[in-house]
Every structure is written in C-alpha cells, then in structure tokens.
C-alpha positions in Angstrom: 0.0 0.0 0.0 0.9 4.0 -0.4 0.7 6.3 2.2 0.6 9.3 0.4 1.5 12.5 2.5 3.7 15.1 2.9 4.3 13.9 6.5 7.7 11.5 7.2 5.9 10.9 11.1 2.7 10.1 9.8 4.4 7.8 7.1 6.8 6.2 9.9 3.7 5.1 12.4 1.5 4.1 9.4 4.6 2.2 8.1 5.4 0.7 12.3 1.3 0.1 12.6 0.7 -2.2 9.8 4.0 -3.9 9.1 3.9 -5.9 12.2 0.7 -7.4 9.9 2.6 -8.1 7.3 2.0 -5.3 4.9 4.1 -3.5 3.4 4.3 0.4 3.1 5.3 3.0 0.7 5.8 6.6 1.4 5.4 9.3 -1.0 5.5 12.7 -0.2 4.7 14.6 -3.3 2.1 13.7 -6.7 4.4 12.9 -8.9 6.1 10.5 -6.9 3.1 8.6 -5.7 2.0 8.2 -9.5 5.4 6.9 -10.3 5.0 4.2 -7.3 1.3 3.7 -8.4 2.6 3.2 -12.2 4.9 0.9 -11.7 4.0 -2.8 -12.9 6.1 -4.4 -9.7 4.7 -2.4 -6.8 1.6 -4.3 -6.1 -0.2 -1.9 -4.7 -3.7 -2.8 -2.9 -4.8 0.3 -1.4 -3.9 4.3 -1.5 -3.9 6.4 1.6 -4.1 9.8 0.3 -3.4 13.7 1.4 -5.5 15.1 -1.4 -4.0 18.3 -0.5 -0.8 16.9 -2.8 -2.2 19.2 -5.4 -3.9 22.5 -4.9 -7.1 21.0 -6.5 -7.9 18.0 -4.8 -10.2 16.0 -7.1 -7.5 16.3 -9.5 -5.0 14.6 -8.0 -8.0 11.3 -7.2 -8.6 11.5 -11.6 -5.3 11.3 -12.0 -4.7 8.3 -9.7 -8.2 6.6 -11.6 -6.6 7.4 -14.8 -3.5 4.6 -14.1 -4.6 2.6 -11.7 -8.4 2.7 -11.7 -9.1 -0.5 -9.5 -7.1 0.4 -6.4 -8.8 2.1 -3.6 -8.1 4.9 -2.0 -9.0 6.3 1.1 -8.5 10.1 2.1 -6.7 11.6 5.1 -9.6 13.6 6.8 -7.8 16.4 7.9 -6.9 17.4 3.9 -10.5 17.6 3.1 -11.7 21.8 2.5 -15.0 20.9 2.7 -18.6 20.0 2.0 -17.4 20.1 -2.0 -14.3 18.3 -1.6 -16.5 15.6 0.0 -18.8 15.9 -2.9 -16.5 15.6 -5.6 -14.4 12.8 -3.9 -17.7 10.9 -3.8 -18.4 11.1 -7.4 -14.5 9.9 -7.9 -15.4 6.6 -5.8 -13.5 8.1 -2.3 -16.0 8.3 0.4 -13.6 6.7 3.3 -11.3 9.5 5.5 -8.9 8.1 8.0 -7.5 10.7 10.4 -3.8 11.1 9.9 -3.1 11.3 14.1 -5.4 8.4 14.7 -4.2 6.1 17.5 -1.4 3.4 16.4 -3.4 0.6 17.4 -6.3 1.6 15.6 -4.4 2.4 12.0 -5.0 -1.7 11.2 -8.8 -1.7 12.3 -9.5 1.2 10.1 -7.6 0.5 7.0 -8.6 -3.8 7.6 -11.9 -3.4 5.4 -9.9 -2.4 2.4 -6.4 -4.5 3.0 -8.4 -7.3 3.1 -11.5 -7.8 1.3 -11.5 -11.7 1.6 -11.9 -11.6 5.3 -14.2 -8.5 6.2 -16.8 -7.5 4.7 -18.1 -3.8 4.9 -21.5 -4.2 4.3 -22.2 -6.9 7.2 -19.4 -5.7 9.9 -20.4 -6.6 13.6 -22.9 -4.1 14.7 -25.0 -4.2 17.8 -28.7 -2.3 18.5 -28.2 0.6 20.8 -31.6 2.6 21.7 -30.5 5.0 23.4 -30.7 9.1 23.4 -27.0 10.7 22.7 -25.7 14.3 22.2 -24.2 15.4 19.0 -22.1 18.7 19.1 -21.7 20.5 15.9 -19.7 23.4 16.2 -21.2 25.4 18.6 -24.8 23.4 18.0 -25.7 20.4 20.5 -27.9 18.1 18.3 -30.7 15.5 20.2 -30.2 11.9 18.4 -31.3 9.0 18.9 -28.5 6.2 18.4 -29.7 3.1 16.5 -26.7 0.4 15.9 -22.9 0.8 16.8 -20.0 -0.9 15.7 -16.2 -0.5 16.7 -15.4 2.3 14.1 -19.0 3.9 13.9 -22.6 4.1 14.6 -26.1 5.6 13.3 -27.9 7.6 14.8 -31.6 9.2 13.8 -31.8 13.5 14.1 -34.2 15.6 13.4 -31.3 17.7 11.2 -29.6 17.2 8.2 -26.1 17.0 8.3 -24.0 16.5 5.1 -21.6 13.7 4.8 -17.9 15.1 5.4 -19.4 16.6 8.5 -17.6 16.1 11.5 -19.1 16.3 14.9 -18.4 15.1 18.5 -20.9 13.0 20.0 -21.8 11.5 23.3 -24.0 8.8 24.8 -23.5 6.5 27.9 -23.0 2.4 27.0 -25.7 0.4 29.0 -22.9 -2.3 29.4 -20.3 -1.5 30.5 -21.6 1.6 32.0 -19.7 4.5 30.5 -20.1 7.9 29.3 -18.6 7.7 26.0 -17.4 10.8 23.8 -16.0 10.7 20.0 -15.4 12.8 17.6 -16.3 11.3 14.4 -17.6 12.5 10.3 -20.9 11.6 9.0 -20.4 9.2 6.3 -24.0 8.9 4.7 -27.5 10.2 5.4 -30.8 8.8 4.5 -34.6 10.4 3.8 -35.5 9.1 7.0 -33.2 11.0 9.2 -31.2 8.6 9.8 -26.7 9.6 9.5 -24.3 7.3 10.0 -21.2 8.4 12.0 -17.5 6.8 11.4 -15.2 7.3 14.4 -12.2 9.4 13.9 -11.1 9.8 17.2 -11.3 7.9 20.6 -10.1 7.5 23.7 -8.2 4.4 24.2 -10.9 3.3 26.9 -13.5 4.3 25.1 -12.7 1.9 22.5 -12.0 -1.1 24.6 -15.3 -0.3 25.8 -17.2 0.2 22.8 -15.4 -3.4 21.1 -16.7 -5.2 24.4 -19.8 -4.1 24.1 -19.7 -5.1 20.5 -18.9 -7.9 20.8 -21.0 -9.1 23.9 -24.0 -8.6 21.8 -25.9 -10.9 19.0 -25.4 -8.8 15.5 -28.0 -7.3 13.6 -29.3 -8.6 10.4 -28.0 -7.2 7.1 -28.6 -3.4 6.8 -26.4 -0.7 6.4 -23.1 -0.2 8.4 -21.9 2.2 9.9 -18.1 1.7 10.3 
C-alpha cells in the first residue's frame, strides 16, 4: 500500500502500525512521486492512503490516480478535506472513506482492515449491535438531540431531526448500557438517508472508550444485514 502524504511521522507510524501485519508500506510525499509508485507494474499496490492536498485542486489529484490505476482504492486523510465540495466531488470519484492522519497506532490496522483485506471482512455486514439510546451530538457550537440506533467498533447511526452533510464532523456523546460509561468521540458523517437517519465513522477515541465500545460489540448478537456504519 501507499501512504501518500507530505508527512515522514505520519508515514513512519502508518509504516510501524501495519508492518507488524505483514503489509508493506510506501511513502510518497509529493504527486508525482506517488503516481510513479502507483505506475509501476512491480509495486503491487492494494490500497492508496491519500493527502489530497498533494495538489492544490484535490479532485485532481484522485482523476489522475483513476486514470492509471483505476481498481485500487483509496482512502483520504480527513484532515486534507476543504470541505462539504471536496467531500462531494471525492464521492463522485469513488472516495467516500477518511482516516485521520493522528489516529491512534493501534487503531491504523482496524480502520484500513476493510480495504487491506476484502476476503476476510466484509463492509457491508461488519459486527454491529442495536443501541436505543438518546445521545448528544455537538456540531460546532450546535448540540444536536439523536437517537442512536446500531454501533460498531469504528461507527454508529444515529436518527436527528437535522440534516447533516456527509464530510461533517461532529463530537458526539452517549452512555453504554454495558459496560456503564459515558462515552465521547469525535467522528464525520459518512451517509445520510430520507428518514433521518446519518451514520457516523469514528475518527477519534479515547483508548478506553474503545475497549469499551469493542466489548460491548462484541457481547451482543449482531444485527441482520442493513447498512453499516463503520
């Protein structure tokens, strides 16, 4: 895989993260370096984490990369995303996953796993659990009622009277029934639905908060097929 970002750190913990699984990591800091990497018939690359912000336009960068190597995925560092358009045009280019380029080591392999390896996990039916309960979601300087309807180790939906656009992101807080804990992430809305229903992907969580949210997960029957939310 590439990590593509102007960023040696972010390349070196990416790089210590996921070679202890066996995979193996390129680093390229600028465009045309990753496109040489991505061109390259002996690379075997499976998957692109990209800093769209490599170029000053950002979809460009994504056509370019669809242009030579149109079956690789790519997922976008969060953090290089402008905005509601950005999200919008990524979309329509097939990129419509963010991974946040300070997330936690030891969660770099559970984010990037549903793209690594396809085989063995699949996104559509990833373990989620039924959790009806009321939450708080904080946008800017807005606190949100919502009513949380699944969760999952990397996400959750949630149903809200307002509309949010995906690329949103938002902090939001609820209390696990078991274990009891008050639980606060901040996370981007992925997709929305006519119903009111958004769907939330975890960007960034407290280390506890995520051994708590996996036990939960995983103490708990899973729901029938449906949408995921992370």
């Amino acid at each position: 895989m590439v990590v593509a970002i102007d960023a040696p750190d972010v390349v070196d913990r990416f790089s210590a993260a996921l070679g202890g699984a066996g995979h193996r990591v390129i680093g390229a800091g600028h465009a045309r370096g990753l496109l040489r990497v991505v061109e390259s018939p002996t690379a075997g690359i499976d998957l692109i984490v990209l800093d769209v912000g490599l170029e000053s336009d950002p979809p460009r960068i994504v056509e370019r990369l669809r242009q030579v190597a149109p079956g690789i995925p790519i997922i976008a560092f969060s953090r290089s995303i402008r905005g509601a358009r950005d999200v919008r045009e990524l979309a329509g280019l097939g990129v419509e996953r963010y991974v946040d380029e300070h997330v936690a080591a030891e969660r770099i392999l559970p984010a990037l796993a549903p793209l690594l390896s396809p085989n063995s996990f699949d996104r559509r039916t990833s373990r989620r659990r039924t959790l009806g309960i009321p939450a708080a979601l904080r946008c800017g300087d807005t606190i949100v009622p919502v009513f949380t309807l699944n969760i999952g180790s990397g996400g959750m939906a949630v149903r809200a009277m307002t509309a949010l656009t995906a690329g949103t992101r938002v902090t939001v807080r609820f209390r696990l029934p078991r274990p009891q804990r008050d639980i606060e992430v901040a996370a981007r809305v992925v997709w929305s639905d006519r119903q009111s229903a958004l769907g939330l992907q975890f960007e960034d969580v407290d280390t506890a908060d995520q051994a708590a949210i996996d036990e939960f997960v995983d103490q708990h029957e899973p729901l029938p097929g449906g949408k995921a939310t992370g």
